[in-house]
DODRENLO-150221 format. One record per residue (C-alpha): residue number from 0; residue in one letter; z, y negated, x. Coordinates in steps of 0.25 Angstrom, whole numbers, plus 5000, padded with zeros to 4 digits. Example, Ala and Ser with C-alpha at 12.3 -4.5 7.8 and 13.67 -1.06 7.14 Angstrom:
! DODRENLO-150221
resi 0; resn A; Z 5031; Y 5018; X 5049 .
resi 1; resn S; Z 5029; Y 5004; X 5055 .
! end
This chain:
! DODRENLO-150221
resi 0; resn X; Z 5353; Y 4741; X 5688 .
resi 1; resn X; Z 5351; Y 4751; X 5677 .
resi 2; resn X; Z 5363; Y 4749; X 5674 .
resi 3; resn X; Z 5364; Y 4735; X 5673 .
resi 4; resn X; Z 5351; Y 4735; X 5662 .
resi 5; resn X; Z 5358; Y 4747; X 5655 .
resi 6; resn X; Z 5371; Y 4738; X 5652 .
resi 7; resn X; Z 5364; Y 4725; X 5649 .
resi 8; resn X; Z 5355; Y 4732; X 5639 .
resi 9; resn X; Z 5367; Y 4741; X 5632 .
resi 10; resn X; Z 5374; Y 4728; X 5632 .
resi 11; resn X; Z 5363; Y 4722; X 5626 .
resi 12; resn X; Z 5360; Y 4731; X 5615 .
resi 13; resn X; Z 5376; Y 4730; X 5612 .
resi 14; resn X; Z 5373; Y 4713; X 5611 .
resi 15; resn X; Z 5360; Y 4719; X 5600 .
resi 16; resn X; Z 5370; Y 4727; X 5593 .
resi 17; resn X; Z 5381; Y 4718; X 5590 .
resi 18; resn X; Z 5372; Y 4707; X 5586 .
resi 19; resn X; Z 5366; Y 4715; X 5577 .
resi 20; resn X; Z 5379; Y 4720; X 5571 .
resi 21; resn X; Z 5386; Y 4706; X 5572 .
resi 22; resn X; Z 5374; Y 4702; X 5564 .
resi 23; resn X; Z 5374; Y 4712; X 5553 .
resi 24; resn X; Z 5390; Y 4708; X 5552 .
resi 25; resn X; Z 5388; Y 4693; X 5552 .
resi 26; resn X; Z 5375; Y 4691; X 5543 .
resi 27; resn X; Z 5380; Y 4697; X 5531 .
resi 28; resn X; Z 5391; Y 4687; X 5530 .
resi 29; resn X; Z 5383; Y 4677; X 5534 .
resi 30; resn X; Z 5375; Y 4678; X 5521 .
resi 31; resn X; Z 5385; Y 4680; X 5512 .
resi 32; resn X; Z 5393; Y 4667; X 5518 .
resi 33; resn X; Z 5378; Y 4659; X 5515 .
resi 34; resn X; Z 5378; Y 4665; X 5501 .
resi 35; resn X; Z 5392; Y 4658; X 5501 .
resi 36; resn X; Z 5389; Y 4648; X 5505 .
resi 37; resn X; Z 5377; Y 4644; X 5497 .
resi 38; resn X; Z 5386; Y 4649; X 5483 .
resi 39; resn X; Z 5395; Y 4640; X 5488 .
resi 40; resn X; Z 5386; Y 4628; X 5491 .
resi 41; resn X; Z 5379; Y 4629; X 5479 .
resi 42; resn X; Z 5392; Y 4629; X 5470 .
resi 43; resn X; Z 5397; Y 4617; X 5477 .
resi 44; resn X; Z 5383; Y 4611; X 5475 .
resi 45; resn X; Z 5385; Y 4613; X 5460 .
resi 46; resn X; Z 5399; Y 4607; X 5459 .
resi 47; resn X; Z 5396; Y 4594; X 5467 .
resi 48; resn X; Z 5382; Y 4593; X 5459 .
resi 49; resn X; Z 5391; Y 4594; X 5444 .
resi 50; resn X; Z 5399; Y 4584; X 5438 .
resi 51; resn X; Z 5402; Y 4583; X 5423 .
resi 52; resn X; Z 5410; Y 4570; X 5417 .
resi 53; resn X; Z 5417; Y 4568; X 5404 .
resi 54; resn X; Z 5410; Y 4555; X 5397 .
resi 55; resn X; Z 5417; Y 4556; X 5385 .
resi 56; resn X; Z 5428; Y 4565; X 5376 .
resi 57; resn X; Z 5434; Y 4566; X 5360 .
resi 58; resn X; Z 5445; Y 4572; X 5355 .
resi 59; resn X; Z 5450; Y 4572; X 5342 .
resi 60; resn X; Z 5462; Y 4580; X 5337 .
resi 61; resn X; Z 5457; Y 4580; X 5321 .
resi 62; resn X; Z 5445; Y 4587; X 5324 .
resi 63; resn X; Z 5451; Y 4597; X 5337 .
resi 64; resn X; Z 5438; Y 4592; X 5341 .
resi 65; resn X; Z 5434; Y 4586; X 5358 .
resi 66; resn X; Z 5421; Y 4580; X 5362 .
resi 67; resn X; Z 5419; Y 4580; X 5376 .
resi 68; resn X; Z 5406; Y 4573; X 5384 .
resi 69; resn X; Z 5403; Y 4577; X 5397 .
resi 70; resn X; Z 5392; Y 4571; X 5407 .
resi 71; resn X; Z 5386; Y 4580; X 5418 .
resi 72; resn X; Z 5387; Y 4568; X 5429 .
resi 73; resn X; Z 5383; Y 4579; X 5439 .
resi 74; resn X; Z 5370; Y 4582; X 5447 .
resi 75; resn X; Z 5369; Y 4597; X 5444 .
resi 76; resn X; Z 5367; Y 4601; X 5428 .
resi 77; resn X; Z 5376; Y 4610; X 5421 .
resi 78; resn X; Z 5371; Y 4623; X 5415 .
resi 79; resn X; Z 5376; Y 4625; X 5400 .
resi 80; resn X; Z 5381; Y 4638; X 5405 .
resi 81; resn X; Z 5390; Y 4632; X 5412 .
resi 82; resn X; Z 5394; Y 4621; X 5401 .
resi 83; resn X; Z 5395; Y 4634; X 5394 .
resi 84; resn X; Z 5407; Y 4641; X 5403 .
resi 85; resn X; Z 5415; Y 4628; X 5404 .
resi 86; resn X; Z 5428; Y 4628; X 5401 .
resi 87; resn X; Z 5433; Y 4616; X 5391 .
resi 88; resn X; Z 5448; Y 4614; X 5388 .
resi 89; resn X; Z 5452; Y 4605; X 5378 .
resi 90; resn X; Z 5466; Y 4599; X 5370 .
resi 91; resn X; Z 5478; Y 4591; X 5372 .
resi 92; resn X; Z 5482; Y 4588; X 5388 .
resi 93; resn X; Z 5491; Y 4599; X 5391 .
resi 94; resn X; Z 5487; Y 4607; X 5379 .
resi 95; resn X; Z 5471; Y 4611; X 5382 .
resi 96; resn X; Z 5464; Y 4623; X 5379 .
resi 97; resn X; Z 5451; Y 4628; X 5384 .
resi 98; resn X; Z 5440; Y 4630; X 5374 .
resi 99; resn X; Z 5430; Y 4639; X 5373 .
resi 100; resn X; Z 5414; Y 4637; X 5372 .
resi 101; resn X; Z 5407; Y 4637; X 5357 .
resi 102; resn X; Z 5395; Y 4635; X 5351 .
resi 103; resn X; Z 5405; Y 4631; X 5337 .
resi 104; resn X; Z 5416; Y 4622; X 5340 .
resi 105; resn X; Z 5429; Y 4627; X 5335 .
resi 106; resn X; Z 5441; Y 4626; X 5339 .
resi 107; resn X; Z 5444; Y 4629; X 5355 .
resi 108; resn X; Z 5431; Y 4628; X 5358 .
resi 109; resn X; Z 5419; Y 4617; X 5363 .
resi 110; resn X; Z 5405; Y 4616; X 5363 .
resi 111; resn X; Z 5397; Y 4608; X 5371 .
resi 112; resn X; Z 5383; Y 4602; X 5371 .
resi 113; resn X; Z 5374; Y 4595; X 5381 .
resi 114; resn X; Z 5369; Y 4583; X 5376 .
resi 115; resn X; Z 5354; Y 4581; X 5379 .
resi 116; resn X; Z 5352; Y 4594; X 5385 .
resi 117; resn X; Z 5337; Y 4598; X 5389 .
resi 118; resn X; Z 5340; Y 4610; X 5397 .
resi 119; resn X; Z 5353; Y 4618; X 5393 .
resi 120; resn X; Z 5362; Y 4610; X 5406 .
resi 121; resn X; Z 5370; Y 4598; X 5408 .
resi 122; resn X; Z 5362; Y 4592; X 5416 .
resi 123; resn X; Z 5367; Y 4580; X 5425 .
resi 124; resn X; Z 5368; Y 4568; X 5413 .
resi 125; resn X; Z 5369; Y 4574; X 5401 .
resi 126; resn X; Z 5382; Y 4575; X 5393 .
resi 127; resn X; Z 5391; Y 4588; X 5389 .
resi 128; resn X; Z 5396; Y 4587; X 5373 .
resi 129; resn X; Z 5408; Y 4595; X 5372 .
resi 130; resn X; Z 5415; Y 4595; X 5360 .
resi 131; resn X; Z 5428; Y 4605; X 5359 .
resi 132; resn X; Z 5438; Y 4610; X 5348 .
resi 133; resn X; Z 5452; Y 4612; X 5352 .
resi 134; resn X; Z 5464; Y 4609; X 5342 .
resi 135; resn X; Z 5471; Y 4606; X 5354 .
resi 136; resn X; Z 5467; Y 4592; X 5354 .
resi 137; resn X; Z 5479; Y 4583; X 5353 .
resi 138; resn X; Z 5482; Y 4572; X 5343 .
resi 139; resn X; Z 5475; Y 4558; X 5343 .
resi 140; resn X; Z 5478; Y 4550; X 5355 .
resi 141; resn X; Z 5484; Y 4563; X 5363 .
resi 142; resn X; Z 5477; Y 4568; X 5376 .
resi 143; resn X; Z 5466; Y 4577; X 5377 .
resi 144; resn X; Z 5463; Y 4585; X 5388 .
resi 145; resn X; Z 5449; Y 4591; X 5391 .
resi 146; resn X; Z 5440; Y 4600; X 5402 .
resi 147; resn X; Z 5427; Y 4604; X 5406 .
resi 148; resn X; Z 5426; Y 4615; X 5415 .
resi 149; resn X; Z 5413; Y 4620; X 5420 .
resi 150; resn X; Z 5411; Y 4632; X 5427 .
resi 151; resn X; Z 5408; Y 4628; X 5442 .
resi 152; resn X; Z 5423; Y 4621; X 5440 .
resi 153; resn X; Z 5417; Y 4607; X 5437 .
resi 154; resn X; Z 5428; Y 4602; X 5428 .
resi 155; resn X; Z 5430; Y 4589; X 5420 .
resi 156; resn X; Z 5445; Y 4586; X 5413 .
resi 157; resn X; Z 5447; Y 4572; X 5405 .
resi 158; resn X; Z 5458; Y 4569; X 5393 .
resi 159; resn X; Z 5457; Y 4559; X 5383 .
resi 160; resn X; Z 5464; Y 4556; X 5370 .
resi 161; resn X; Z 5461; Y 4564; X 5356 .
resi 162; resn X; Z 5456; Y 4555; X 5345 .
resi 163; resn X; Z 5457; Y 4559; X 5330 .
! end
């Protein structure tokens, strides 16, 4: 009979044991995977809640100059940060190039303003300005070819015809 309780218990401190170690092996990467997974969650959260529409564009090769509006048709706001790390590639189909960000516009650059901001974002509503300078904006009647590119990935691609 001692024997019998001697085993049960051996054997139930082995079932203690294990547990315990199975638990320090399982809980550490269930934590990291719920980290994942809330990262993940929230950057889907932010994609699905952003949307950005061209309303309206110029280009005219005379001046090498491109004016560009944008409309934040989303339900999440856009930080001017991020507006700031956009990429912007503009010139003929085929023939683009992208530009880089400036306070001055000169040539292969762009510069942006929100119209009627109140709070330094884009928020849903308001409208992107962007006006760009490239001289690779093709002859009058030729095609132009222009994208916006936010960080999360959001892009939005349109072409159009160059005036004078």
């Amino acid at each position: 009979m001692s024997s019998e309780t001697f085993t049960t218990a051996m054997f139930l401190i082995a079932a203690i044991i294990s547990a315990g170690v199975l638990i320090n092996a399982v809980f550490p990467v269930i934590y990291t995977l719920s980290g994942t997974i809330a990262s993940s969650s929230h950057t889907v959260d932010e994609r699905l809640s952003t949307d950005v529409k061209i309303v309206t564009t110029y280009a005219g090769n005379e001046s090498s100059t491109a004016r560009i509006w944008l409309k934040n048709v989303g339900a999440g706001r856009i930080s001017s940060a991020d507006v700031q790390k956009a990429d912007v590639f503009l010139g003929g189909q085929g023939d683009f190039v992208r530009l880089t960000r400036a306070t001055e516009l000169d040539y292969e650059t762009w510069r942006y303003e929100i119209l009627e901001d109140t709070n330094n974002y884009w928020d849903p509503g308001e409208t992107l300005y962007i006006e760009a300078k490239t001289e690779k904006i093709p002859e009058k009647e030729d095609i132009v070819y222009f994208q916006f590119v936010l960080p999360s990935g959001l892009y939005r691609s349109t072409t159009f015809t160059a005036s004078d």
